[in-house]
N, C-alpha and C positions, 0 to 999 in steps of 0.2 A: 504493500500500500504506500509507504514513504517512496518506494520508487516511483508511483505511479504520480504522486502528488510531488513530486520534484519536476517531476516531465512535464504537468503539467504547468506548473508555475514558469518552466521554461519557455514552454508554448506562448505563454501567456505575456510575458516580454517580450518576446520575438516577437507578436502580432502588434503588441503594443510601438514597439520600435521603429514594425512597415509602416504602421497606420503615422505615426508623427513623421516618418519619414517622406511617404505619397503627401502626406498636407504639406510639408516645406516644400517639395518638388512646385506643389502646384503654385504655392503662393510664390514659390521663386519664377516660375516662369510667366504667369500671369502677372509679375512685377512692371515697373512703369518702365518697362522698352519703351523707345523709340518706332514710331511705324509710319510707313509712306506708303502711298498707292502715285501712280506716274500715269498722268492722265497729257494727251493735248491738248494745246490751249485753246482751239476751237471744240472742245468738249466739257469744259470748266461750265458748272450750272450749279444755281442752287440744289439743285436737288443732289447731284455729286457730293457736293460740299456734306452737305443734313448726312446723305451716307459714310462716306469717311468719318465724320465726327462720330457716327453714331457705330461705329464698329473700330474706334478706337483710337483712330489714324492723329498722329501727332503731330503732321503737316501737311500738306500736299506738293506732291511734286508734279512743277509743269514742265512738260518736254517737250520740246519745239519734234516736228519728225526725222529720223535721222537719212540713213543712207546717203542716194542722189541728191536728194531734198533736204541739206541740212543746213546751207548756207540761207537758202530764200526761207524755210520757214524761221532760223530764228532770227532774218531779217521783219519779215511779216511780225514775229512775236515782238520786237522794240517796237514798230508801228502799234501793235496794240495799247499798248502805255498811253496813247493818246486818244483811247477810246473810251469813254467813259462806262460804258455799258462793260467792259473787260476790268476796268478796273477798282470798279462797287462790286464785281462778283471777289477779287481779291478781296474787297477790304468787308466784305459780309465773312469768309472765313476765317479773318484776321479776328473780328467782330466774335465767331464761335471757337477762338482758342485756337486757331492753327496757324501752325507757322507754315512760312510760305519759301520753297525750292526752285530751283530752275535748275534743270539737268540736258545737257546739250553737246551736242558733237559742233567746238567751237574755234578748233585750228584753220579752218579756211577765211572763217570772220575775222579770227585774232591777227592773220596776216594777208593783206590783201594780195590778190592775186594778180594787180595791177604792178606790183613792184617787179613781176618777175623781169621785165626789159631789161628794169634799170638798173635791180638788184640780183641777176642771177643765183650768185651764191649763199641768198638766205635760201634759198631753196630745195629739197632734196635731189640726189644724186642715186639714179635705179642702179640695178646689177650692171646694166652696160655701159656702165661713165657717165649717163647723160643726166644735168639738170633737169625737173619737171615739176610743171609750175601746180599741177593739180596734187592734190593731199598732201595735209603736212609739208614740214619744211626740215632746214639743215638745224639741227637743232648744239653743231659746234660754230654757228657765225652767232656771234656776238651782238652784233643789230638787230638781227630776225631777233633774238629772246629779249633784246629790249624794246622792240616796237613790240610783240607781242603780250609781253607785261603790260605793256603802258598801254593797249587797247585792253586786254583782262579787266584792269584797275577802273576803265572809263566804262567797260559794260559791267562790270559788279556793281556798279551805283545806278545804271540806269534800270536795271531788275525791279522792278517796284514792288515796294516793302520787303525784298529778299533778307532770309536769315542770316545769318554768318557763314551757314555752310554753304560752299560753292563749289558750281559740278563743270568745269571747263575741260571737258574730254577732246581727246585727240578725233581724227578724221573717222568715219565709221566704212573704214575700208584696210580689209585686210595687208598684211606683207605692202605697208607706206610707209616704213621709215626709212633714215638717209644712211646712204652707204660709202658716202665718201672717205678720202682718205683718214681726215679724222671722227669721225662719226662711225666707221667701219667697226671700231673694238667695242662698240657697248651696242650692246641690246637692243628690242624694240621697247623691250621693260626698262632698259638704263634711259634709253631716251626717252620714254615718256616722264618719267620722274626728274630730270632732269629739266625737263618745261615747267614743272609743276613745282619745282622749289624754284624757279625764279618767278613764276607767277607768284604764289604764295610769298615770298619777299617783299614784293611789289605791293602786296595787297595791301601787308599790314603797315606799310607807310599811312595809310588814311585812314585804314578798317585793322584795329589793333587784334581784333578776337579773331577775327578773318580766322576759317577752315577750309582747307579745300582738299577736295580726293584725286587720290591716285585709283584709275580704273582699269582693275584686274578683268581684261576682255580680249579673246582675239587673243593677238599675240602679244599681250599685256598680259596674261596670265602667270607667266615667269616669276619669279622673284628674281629685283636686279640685285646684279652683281659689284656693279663700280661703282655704285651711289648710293650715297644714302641722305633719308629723307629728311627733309627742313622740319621744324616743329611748325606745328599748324598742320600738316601733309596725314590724312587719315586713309584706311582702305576702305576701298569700294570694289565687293565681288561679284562680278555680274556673270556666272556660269552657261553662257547662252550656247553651248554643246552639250549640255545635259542630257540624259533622256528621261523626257518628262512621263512615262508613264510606271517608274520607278520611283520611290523616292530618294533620297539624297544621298541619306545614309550608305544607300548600297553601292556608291559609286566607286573605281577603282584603286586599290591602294595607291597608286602614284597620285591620283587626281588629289585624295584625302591626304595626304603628305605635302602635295603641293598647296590645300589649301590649310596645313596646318602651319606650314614653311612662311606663306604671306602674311597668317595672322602674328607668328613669332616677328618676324620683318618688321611689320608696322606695326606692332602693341594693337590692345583691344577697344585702346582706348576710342570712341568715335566713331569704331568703324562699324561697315553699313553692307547689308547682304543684298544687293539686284537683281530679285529672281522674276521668271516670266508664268508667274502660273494664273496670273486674270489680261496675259497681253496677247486679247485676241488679235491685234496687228500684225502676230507670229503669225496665227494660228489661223489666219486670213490671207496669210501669204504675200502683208502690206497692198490685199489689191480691197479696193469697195466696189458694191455693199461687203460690209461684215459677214462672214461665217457664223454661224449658232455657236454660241460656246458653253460649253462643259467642264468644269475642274471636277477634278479629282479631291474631295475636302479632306479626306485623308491622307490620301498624300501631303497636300500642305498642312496640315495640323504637325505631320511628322517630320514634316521639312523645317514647319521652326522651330521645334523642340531643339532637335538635333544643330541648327545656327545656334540657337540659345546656348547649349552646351558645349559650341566653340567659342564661344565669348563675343560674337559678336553684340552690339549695342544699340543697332539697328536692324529694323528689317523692312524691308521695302519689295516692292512690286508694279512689274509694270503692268499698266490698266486700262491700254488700248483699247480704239475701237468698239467701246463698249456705250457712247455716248446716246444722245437720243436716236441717231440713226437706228442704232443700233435696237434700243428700247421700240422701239415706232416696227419693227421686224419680228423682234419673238421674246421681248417684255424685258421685266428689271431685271441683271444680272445678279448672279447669287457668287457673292462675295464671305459668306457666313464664316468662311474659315479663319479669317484675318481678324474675328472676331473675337473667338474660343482661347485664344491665345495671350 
């Protein structure tokens, strides 16, 4: 009998133990993360906003579209700033507690593509010697990183009401970095971090808290090797060769090594995971009308746990195509997962 009432009293702690254990889990993860959804800015609506707030979201992020299209819309997006109707839907979000992102493929704006005549060699240099004026540029000429600072610094202020955190991404085109003779020994990951600590320099001339990300995409995925990152410089992992019908956890040891490698690289501190599981603009193939979309809510339930327990601080999502087009086709998107969490 004493052994049976020992075993049980053992039991009896042990369950005790799970049970305070499962509540710390849950209240740690349900703790005040950081959360974004990344909408276009001809898709920004009251009614967007009321959802975001109401399933969590701790600011919203507007993304000009990238690819082809990444110069003219976030020229179109500056012109919005002068739209009033654009920028009361801003300041009604600002109104319900959200802070306000701009995330953007912003190296062809940040250096015009008008200097190539006069400036050849801010410019990149392909595998076959030649200058080229389209994506990115030489990121060892000296001038290219200081006109490009110094437009960063002139479009960080013109972002209306934008946070501190600033998303100036390189070109959204594969194998574009410079391969000249000096720019040859470091990375497409050395080179982009390299733009980004001299932007982030720049910034906090005027905008002292100033953060900006480095975006682990493409052939950014790397961790660099020659450089290391300015303070102010956070990660941003944007996984967009995932397969989405897995969750995350199961992805390949190299991949998970590599994404444990980035988070050691850059600290935990700030940084921010960019996953695509409500961006029907994937999943639509970037062409309109919209596709019907579908998530997987478990899968994303298990996708942030598992970000959670790499330390990241944010979590975000892009949220394409889901606008009223899209509503007015086959109703309100279900979003519910971004919620649970």
């Amino acid at each position: 009998m004493t052994n049976l009432k020992e075993i049980n009293v053992i039991c009896s702690i042990e369950n005790l133990i799970f049970t305070w254990y499962y509540l710390y889990m849950e209240f740690y993860f349900r703790s005040d993360n950081m959360k974004t959804l990344l909408i276009h800015p001809d898709e920004l609506s009251k009614k967007w906003i009321d959802r975001m707030k109401d399933v969590g979201c701790t600011s919203i992020g507007i993304h000009p579209e990238g690819g082809g299209k990444s110069l003219e819309s976030l020229k179109n997006l500056i012109e919005k700033f002068n739209d009033k109707n654009f920028t009361s839907l801003i300041d009604y979000a600002v109104n319900k507690g959200l802070k306000i992102e701009y995330h953007m493929h912003a190296a062809e704006y940040l250096l015009d593509r008008k200097y190539f005549l006069s400036h050849p060699k801010w410019f990149r240099e392909d595998d076959k010697g030649e200058r080229c004026q389209k994506h990115n540029f030489c990121v060892s000429s000296k001038e290219a990183l200081e006109k490009v600072s110094e437009n960063a610094l002139i479009l960080a202020k013109k972002l209306y009401k934008s946070s501190n955190r600033f998303y100036f991404w390189m070109d959204d085109v594969k194998n574009t970095h410079c391969r000249c003779e000096k720019c040859i020994k470091f990375s497409a990951s050395d080179q982009n971090l390299i733009v980004m600590n001299a932007i982030i320099k720049k910034l906090k001339e005027e905008i002292p808290d100033a953060l900006l990300c480095y975006l682990a995409y493409y052939d950014t995925m790397d961790v660099p090797k020659k450089v290391k990152a300015e303070k102010g410089i956070f990660l941003q992992y944007a996984p967009m060769d995932r397969d989405f019908t897995k969750e995350v956890a199961l992805i390949s040891d190299d991949k998970k090594k590599n994404l444990i490698d980035l988070i050691n690289f850059f600290g935990k501190e700030n940084s921010a995971v960019l996953e695509y599981w409500y961006d029907n603009s994937l999943f639509s193939k970037w062409q309109k009308p919209p596709k019907e979309f579908k998530c997987n809510n478990e899968i994303i339930k298990k996708d942030i746990m598992f970000y959670k327990t790499q330390g990241f601080e944010k979590i975000e999502s892009f949220a394409c195509f889901l606008g009223d087009d899209y509503e007015k086709l086959y109703g309100t998107p279900d979003i519910s997962a971004f919620s649970d969490n």
